[in-house]
C-alpha positions in Angstrom: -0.5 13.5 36.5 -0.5 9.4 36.4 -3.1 7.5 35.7 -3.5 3.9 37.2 -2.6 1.1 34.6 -5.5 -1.3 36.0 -9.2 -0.5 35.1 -11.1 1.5 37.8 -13.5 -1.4 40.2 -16.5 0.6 39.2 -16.3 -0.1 35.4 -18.8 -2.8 35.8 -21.5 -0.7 37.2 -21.2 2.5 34.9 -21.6 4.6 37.8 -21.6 8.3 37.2 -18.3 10.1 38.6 -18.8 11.7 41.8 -16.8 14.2 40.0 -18.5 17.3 37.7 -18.5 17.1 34.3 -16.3 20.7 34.1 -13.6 19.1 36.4 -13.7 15.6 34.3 -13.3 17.7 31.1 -10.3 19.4 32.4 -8.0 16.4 33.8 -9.1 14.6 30.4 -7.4 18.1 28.6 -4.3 17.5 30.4 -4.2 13.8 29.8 -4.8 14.3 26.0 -2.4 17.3 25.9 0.7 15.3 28.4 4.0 16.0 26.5 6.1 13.9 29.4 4.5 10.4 27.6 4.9 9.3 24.2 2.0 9.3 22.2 0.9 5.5 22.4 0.6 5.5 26.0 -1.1 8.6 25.6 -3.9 7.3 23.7 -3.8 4.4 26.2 -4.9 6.1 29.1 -7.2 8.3 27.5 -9.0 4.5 26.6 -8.4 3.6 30.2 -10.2 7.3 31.0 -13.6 5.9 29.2 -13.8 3.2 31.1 -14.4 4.5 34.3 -17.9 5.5 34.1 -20.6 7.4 31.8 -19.6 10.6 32.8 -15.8 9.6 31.8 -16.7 7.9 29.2 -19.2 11.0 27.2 -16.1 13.4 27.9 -13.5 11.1 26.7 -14.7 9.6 23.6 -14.6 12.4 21.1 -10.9 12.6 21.9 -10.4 8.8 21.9 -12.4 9.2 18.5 -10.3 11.3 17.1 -7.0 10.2 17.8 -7.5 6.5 16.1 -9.4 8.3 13.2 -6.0 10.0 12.8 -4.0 7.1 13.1 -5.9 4.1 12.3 -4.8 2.2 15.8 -2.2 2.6 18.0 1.0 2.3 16.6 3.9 0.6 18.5 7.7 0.0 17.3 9.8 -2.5 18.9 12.6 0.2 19.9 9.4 1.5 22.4 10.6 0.2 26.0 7.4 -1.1 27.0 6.0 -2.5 23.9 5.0 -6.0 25.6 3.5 -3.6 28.2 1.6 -1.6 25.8 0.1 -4.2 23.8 -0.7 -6.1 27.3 -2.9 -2.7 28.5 -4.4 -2.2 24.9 -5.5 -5.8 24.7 -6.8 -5.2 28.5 -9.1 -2.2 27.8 -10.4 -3.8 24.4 -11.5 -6.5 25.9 -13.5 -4.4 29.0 -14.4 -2.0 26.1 -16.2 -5.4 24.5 -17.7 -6.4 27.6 -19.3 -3.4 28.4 -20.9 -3.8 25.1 -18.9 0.5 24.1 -17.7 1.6 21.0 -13.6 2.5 21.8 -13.2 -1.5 20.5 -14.7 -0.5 17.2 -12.2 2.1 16.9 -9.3 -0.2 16.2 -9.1 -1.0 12.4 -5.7 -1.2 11.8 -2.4 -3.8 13.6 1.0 -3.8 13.0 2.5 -7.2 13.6 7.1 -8.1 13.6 6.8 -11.5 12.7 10.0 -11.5 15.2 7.6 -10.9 18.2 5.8 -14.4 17.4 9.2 -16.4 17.7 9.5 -17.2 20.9 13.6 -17.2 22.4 13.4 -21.4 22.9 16.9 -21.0 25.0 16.1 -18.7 27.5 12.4 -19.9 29.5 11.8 -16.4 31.1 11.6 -15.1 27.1 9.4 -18.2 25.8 6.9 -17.2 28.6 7.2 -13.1 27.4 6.8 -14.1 23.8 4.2 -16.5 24.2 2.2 -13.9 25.9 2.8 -11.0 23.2 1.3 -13.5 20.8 -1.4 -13.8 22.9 -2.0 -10.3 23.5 -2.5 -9.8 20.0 -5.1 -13.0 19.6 -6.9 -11.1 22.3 -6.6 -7.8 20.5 -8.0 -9.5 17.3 -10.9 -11.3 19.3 -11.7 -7.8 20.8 -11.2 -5.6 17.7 -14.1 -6.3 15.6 -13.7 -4.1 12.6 -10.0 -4.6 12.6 -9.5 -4.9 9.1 -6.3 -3.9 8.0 -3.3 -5.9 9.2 0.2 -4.9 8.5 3.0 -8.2 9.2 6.8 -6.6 9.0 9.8 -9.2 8.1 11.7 -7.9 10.7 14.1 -11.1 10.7 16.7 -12.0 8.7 16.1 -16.1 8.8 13.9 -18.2 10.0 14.7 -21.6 11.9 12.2 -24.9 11.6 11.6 -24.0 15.3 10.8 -20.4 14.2 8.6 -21.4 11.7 6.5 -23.5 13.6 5.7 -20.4 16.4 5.1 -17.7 13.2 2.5 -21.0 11.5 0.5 -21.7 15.0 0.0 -18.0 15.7 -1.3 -17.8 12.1 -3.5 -20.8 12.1 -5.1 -19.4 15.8 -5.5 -16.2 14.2 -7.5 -17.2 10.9 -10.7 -18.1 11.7 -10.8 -14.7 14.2 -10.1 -12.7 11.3 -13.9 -12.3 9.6 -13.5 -8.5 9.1 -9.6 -8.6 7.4 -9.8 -6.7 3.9 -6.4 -5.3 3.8 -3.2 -7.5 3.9 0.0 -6.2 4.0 3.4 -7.9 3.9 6.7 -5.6 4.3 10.4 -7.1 3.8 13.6 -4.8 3.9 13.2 -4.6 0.5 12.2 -6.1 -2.7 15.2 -8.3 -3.3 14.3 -10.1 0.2 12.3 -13.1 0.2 8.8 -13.2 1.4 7.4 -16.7 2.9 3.8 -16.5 4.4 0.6 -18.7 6.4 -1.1 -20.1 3.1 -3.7 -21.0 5.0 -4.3 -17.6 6.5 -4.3 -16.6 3.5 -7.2 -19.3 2.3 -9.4 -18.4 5.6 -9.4 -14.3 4.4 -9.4 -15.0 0.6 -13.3 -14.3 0.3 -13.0 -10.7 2.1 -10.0 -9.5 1.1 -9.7 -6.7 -1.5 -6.3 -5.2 -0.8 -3.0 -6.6 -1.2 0.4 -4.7 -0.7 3.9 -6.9 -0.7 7.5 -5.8 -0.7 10.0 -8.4 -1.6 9.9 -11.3 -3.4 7.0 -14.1 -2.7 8.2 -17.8 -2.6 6.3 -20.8 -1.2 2.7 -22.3 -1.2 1.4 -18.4 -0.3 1.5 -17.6 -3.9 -0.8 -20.9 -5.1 -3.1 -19.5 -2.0 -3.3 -16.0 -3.7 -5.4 -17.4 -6.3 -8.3 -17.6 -4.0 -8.7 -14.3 -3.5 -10.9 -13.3 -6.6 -12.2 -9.8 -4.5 -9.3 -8.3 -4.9 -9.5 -4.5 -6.1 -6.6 -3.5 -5.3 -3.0 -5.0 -5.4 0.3 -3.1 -5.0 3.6 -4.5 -5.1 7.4 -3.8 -4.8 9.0 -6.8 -6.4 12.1 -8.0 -8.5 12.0 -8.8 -11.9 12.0 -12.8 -11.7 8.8 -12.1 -9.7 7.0 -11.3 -13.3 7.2 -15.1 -14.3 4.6 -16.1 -11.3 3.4 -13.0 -11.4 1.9 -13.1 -14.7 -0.3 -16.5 -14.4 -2.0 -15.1 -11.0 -3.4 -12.0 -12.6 -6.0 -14.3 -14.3 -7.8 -15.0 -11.1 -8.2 -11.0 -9.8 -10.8 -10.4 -12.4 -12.8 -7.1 -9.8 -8.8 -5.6 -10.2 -9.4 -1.7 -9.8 -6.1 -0.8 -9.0 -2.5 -2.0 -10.1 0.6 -0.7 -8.5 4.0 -2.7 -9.3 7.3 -1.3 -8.9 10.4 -3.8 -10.6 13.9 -1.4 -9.7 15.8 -4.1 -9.3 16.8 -7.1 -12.0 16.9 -9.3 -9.2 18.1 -13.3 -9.2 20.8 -13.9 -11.8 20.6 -10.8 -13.3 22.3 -8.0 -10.4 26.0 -9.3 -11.0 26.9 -10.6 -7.6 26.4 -14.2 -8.6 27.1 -15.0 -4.6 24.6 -13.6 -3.5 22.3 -15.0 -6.2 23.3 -18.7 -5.6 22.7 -18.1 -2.3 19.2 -17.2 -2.4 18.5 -19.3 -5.5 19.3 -22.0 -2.9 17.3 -21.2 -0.2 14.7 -20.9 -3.2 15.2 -24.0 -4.2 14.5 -25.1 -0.6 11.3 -23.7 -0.4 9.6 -23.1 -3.7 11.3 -25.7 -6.3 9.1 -24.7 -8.8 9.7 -21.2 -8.9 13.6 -22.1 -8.8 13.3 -24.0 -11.6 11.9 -21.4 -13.8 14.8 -19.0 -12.6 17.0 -21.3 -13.8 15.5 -22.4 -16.8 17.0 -21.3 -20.0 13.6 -19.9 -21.8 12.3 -16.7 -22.4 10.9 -15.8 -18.9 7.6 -13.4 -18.2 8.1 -9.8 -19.1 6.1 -6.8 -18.2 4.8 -6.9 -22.1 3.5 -10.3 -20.7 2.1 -9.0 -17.7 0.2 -6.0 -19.4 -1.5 -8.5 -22.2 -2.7 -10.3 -18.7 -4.3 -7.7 -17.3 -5.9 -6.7 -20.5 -7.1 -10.2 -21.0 -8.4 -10.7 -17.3 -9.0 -7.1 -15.7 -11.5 -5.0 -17.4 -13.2 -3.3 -14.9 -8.8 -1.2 -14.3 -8.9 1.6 -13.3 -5.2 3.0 -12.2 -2.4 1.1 -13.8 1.0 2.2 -12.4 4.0 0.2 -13.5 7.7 1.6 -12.2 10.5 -0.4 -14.7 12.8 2.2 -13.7 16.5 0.4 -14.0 15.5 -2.4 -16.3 16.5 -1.0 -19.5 15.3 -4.3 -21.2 11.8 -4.1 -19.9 10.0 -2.3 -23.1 6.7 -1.7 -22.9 5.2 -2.2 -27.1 2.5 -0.7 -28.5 0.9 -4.3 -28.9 0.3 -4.8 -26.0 -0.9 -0.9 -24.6 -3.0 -1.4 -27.2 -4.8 -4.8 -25.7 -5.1 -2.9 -22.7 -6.7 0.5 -24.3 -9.3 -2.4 -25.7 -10.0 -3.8 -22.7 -10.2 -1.1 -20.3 -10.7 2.5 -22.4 -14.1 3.1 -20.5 -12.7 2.8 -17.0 -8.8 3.7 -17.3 -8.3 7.0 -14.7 -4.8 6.5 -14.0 -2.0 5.4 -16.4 1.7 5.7 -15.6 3.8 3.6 -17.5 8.0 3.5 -18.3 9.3 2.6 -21.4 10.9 3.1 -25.2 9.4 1.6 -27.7 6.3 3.1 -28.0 5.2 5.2 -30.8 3.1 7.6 -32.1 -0.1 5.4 -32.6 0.1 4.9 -29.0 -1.4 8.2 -28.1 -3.6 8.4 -30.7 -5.3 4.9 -28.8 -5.0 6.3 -25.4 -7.7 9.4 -26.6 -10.0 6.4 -26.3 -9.7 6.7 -23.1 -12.0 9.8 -22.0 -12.5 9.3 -18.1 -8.0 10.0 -18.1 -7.1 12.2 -15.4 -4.0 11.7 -14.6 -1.3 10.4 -17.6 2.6 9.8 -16.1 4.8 8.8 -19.2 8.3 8.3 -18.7 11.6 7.7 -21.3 9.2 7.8 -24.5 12.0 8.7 -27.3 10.1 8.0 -30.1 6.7 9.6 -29.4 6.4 12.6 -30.9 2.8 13.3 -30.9 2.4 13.8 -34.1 -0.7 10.8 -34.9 -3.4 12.4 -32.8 -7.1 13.1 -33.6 -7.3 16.3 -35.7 -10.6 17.1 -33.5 -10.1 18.8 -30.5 -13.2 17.4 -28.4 -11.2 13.9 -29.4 -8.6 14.8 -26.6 -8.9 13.8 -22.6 -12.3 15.9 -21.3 -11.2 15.1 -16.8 -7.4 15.3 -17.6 -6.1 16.8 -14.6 -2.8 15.9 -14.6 0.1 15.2 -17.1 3.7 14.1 -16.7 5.7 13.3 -19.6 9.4 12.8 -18.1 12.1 12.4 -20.3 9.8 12.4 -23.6 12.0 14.8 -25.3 10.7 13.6 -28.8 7.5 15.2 -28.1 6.3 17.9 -30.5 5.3 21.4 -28.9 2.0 21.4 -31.2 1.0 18.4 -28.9 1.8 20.6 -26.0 -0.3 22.8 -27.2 -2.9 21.2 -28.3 -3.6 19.2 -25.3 -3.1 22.7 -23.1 -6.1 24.2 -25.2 -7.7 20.9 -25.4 -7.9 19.9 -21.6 -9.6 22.3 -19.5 -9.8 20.8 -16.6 -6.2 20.2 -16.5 -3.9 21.5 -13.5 -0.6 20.3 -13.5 2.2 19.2 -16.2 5.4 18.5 -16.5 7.1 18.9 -19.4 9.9 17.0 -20.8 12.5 20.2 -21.4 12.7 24.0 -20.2 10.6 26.6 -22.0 11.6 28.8 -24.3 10.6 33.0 -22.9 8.0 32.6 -25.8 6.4 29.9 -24.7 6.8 30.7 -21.2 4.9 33.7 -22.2 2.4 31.5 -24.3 2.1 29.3 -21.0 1.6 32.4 -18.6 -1.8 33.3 -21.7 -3.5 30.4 -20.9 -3.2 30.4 -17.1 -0.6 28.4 -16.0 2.5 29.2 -13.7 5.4 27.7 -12.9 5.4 25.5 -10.0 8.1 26.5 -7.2 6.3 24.8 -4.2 9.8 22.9 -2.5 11.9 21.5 -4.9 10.3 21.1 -8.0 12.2 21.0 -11.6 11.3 24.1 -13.5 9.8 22.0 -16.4 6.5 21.9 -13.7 3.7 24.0 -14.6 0.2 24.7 -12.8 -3.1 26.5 -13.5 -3.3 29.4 -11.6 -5.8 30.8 -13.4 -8.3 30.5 -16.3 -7.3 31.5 -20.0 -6.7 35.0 -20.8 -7.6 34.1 -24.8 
């Protein structure tokens, strides 16, 4: 079966369908259920389906419901063969859906955006004319959309000309003022040793709404400066480099609602990876556009550390909640007991969620962390000299909601704190623990309910309830 790609005349009228409402249920079935199209243009014509009349439309919409509930929009890759089609016939039936005053526009809360579909092919006019009118298909999706809220931009490109620049900026400076319902930003390089250059003043137009930020790669330019503005930010989740610390560190100051803090630093980054080609060749594109960032890169002082960035949080962010810092691969990045402790101050009556990497932490810094009663979930990683030993000698002093506990690599750790927290920590249903059990303590293990975990490919240090205490 094909469905026409233009709306139906009688869309205007909201006619009922000369059809019955058994026969209409059945051809939307098949539509819904048609293997022989991919699953964007599936969702398409079941949109185009709702539009025809009420009768279309009251059989349709739980399905059209459903599917973006699933998926949060339609999702479109480049590598899809009609993709300026597809985005042509979505921005179509948005915009009937908006003028008929019907809900499938509300639907819509999510975009993904290539920056490389906004640059438009200035040698060849037949492609200036295409790519002018994707990034006007997407202004119309925006206009249309009016709880789109999260928006997803991919650096899809390698470089980007002055020409190039200019088509990604006037898209961006259209498309801020539309945007009154953005909350989520997202900006997605390769990866995080690849530079990340964004619309400040996009940025400046969503900065009251916006309350979640997610970026992979490394941030350079005026955007950073702009970032400042947005004070609602709850959560912010990054995939950076280590240079990134040093501007890093200043911004957390203005994010004081912060509820959730995600960073992940695998690579050294600039002038510390070895291939010093590769770093003077991005230090001078750096240079280029963000001098002042280059020159703390190559400035001979101490630069920001993730000690530095964890006494900024605990100055600034007190209402934390989940703080998840990956150092994995930066052997120099220690996390001190100083500083956890600033942070326990700060935020013991709202900390959930810790996972932290590190190696000089020490047995005082679990005896802190019990401050901490609303912990469910502890991840400790490479923790050589805690052994567990400094804790509370009362029981009811331990973690009351701990439902998880991962200590990776802590082989320091003393069974009796195994133990203890075990009997302690009722409510707790998974652990990993840092070595292989013994058959006595397996046996020990098996007394107080728990199981070892064999779901996929789990290491045989994981453990789960399966069952309350036999004491």
């Amino acid at each position: 079966m094909k469905l026409d790609n233009t709306l139906a005349q009688n869309t205007t009228t909201r006619q009922s369908s000369i059809l019955p409402p058994e026969i209409v249920r059945e051809i939307v079935e098949h539509v819904s259920h048609d293997l022989t199209v991919d699953l964007p243009t599936r969702a398409l014509n079941l949109l185009a389906c709702s539009l025809v009349c009420s009768t279309w439309y009251n059989e349709v919409l739980p399905f059209v419901r459903r599917y973006f509930a699933w998926n949060q929009g339609v999702t479109m890759r480049l590598s899809d063969s009609n993709f300026h089609f597809l985005h042509s016939r979505l921005a179509d039936l948005l915009a009937e859906s908006r003028r008929l005053h019907l809900a499938q526009c509300t639907f819509i809360i999510s975009l993904n955006i290539p920056l490389s579909t906004l640059i438009c092919q200035h040698s060849a006019e037949e492609s200036t004319r295409q790519d002018r009118k994707l990034s006007e298909m997407y202004m119309k999706i925006i206009r249309n959309a009016p709880k789109l809220a999260y928006y997803r931009f991919t650096y899809d490109i390698d470089a980007v000309s002055d020409e190039s620049g200019r088509d990604i900026d006037d898209f961006f400076n259209k498309a801020g003022p539309l945007c009154k319902a953005i909350t989520h930003l997202e900006l997605r390089q390769k990866s995080a040793e690849d530079l990340v250059t964004f619309n400040p003043c996009f940025i400046g137009s969503i900065a009251d709404h916006l309350v979640y930020l997610r970026i992979t790669g490394s941030l350079i330019g005026p955007a950073r400066q702009a970032l400042r503005l947005c004070y609602r930010l709850k959560i912010v989740r990054l995939n950076i480099v280590r240079f990134d610390l040093n501007w890093l560190v200043p911004l957390v100051a203005s994010w004081p609602n912060l509820r959730v803090f995600i960073m992940h630093t695998d690579r050294p980054g600039l002038c510390d990876d070895g291939d010093e080609d590769s770093s003077a060749g991005q230090l001078a594109l750096i240079e280029k556009l963000d001098p002042d960032l280059a020159a703390i890169i190559a400035s001979p002082y101490p630069k920001k550390t993730v000690d530095d960035l964890i006494t900024a949080l605990a100055a600034s962010c007190h209402l934390l909640e989940d703080l998840n810092l990956r150092t994995r691969g930066l052997p120099y990045e220690k996390v001190s007991n100083g500083a956890m402790r600033g942070l326990i101050d700060s935020c013991f009556r709202t900390l959930k969620f810790l996972r932290i990497e590190g190696q000089t932490l020490y047995g005082d810094f679990l005896r802190d962390l019990t401050r901490c009663r609303q912990l469910k979930a502890i991840y400790l990683r490479e923790y050589r000299d805690v052994v567990g030993g400094e804790l509370p000698p009362s029981l009811e002093e331990l973690w009351p909601h701990l439902h998880f506990l991962r200590l990776s690599s802590c082989a320091s750790l003393e069974w009796a704190f195994i133990e203890r927290v075990l009997l302690a920590c009722g409510r707790l249903r998974m652990v990993e623990l840092p070595w292989v059990l013994s058959e006595e303590r397996e046996k020990f293990m098996a007394k107080i309910g728990f199981e070892k975990d064999n779901c996929g490919k789990t290491s045989p240090r994981n453990w789960r309830r399966a069952s309350e205490p036999v004491l």
